[in-house]
C-alpha positions in Angstrom: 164.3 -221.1 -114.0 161.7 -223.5 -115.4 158.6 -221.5 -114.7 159.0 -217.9 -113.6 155.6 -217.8 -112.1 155.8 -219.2 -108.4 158.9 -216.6 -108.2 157.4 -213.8 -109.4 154.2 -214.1 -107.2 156.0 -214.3 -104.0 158.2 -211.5 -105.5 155.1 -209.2 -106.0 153.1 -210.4 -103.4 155.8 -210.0 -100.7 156.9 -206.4 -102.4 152.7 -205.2 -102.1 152.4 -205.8 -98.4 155.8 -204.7 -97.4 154.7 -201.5 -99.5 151.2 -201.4 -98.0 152.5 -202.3 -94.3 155.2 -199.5 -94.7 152.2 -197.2 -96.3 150.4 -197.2 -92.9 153.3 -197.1 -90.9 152.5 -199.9 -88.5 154.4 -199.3 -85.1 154.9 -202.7 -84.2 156.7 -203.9 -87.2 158.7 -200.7 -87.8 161.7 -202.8 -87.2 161.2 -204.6 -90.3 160.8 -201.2 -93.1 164.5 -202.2 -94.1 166.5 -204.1 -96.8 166.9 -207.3 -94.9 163.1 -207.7 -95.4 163.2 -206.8 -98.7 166.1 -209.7 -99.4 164.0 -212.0 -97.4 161.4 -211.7 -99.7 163.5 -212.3 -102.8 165.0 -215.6 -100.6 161.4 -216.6 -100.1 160.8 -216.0 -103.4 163.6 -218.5 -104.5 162.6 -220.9 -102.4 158.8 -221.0 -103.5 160.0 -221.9 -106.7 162.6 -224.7 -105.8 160.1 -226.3 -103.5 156.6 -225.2 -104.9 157.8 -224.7 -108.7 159.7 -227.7 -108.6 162.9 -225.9 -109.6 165.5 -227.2 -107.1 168.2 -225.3 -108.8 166.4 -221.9 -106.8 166.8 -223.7 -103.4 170.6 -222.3 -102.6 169.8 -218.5 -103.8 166.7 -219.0 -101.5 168.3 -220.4 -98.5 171.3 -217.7 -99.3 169.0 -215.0 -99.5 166.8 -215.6 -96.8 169.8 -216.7 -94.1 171.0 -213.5 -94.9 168.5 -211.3 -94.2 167.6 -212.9 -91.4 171.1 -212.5 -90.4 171.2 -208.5 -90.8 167.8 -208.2 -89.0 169.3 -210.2 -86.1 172.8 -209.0 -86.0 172.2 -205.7 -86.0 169.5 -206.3 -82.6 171.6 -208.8 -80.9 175.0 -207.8 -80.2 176.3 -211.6 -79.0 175.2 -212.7 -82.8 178.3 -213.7 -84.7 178.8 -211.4 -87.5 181.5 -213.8 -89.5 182.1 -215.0 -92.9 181.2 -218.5 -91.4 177.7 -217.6 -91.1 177.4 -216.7 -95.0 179.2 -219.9 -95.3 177.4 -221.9 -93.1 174.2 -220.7 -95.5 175.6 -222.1 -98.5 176.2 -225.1 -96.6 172.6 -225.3 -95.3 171.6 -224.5 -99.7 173.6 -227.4 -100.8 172.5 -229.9 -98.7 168.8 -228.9 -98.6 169.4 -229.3 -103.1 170.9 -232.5 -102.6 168.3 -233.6 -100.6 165.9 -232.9 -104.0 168.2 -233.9 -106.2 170.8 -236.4 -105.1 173.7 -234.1 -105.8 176.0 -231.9 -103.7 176.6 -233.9 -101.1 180.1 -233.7 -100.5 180.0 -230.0 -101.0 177.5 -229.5 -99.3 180.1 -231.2 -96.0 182.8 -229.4 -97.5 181.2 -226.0 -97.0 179.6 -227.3 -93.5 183.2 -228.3 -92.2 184.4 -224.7 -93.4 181.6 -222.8 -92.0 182.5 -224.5 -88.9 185.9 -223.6 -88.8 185.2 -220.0 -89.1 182.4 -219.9 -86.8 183.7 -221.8 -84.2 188.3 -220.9 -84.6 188.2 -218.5 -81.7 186.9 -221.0 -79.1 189.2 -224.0 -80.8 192.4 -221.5 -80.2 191.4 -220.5 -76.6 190.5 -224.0 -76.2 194.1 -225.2 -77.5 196.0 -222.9 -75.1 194.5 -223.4 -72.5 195.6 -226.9 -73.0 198.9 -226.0 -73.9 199.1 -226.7 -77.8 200.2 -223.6 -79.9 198.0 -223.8 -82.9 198.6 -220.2 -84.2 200.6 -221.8 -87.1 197.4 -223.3 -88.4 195.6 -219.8 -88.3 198.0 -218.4 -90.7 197.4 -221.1 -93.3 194.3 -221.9 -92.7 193.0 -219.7 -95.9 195.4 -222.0 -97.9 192.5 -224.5 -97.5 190.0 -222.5 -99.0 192.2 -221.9 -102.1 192.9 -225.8 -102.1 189.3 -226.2 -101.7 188.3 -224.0 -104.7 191.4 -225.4 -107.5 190.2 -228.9 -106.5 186.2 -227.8 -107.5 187.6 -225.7 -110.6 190.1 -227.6 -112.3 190.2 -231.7 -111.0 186.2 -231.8 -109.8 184.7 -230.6 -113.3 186.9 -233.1 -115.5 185.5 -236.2 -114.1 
């Protein structure tokens, strides 16, 4: 990171009145004396310093972070909140396109990780959707991790020597 500083404000800041609000065990937010709020604080944290600090490079970690506390706080209140792999992955998708939009790179990754994400979150309804229509798609669901593997060579190997 460039300049530590707007990171490590929010990081302290946030940690004090979490500490202080747990200190004086306030009722109504007695929901939130858990680690999701703590990771939320780091996320916010990150993303002070990619948007305030100017560091862009801290937006993904931040959006990460934050999505996924968020996500613990809600899935473990709401029990019709998808608790899948395409929600992590829909938050990288979310970081990547909110750094390209600062720095004009990440773009197709960014629609990579979005298509994936959307996969994942939405396979269930695309199968019952398929059968009820007649089309046997359960081949695709065994190989669909094949595409993720694909995915990843393509990034490691043909991406980087361009």
């Amino acid at each position: 990171m460039k300049n530590k500083g707007m990171f490590s404000g929010v990081i302290f800041l946030g940690f004090g009145v979490y500490f202080l609000l747990q200190q004086y065990n306030i009722q109504i937010l007695q929901d939130l004396y858990s680690w999701p709020t703590l990771v939320i604080i780091i996320g916010c944290g990150f993303l002070a310093q990619g948007y305030l600090g100017k560091d862009h490079e801290a937006i993904l970690p931040g959006v990460v972070l934050t999505g996924m506390g968020i996500h613990f706080h809600i899935a473990n209140r709401l029990e019709m909140w998808q608790d899948f792999s395409g929600v992590f992955l829909l938050l990288v998708a979310v970081g990547i396109l909110l750094t390209y939009v600062k720095t004009g790179a990440g773009l197709m990754m960014g629609i990579l990780f979005l298509a994936a994400a959307s996969l994942l979150l939405f396979f269930d309804r695309l199968t019952n959707w398929a059968a009820e229509n007649g089309h046997d798609i359960s081949l695709l669901s065994k190989f669909w991790p094949f595409f993720f593997i694909i995915a990843g060579g393509y990034f490691l190997f043909l991406q980087r020597k361009k």
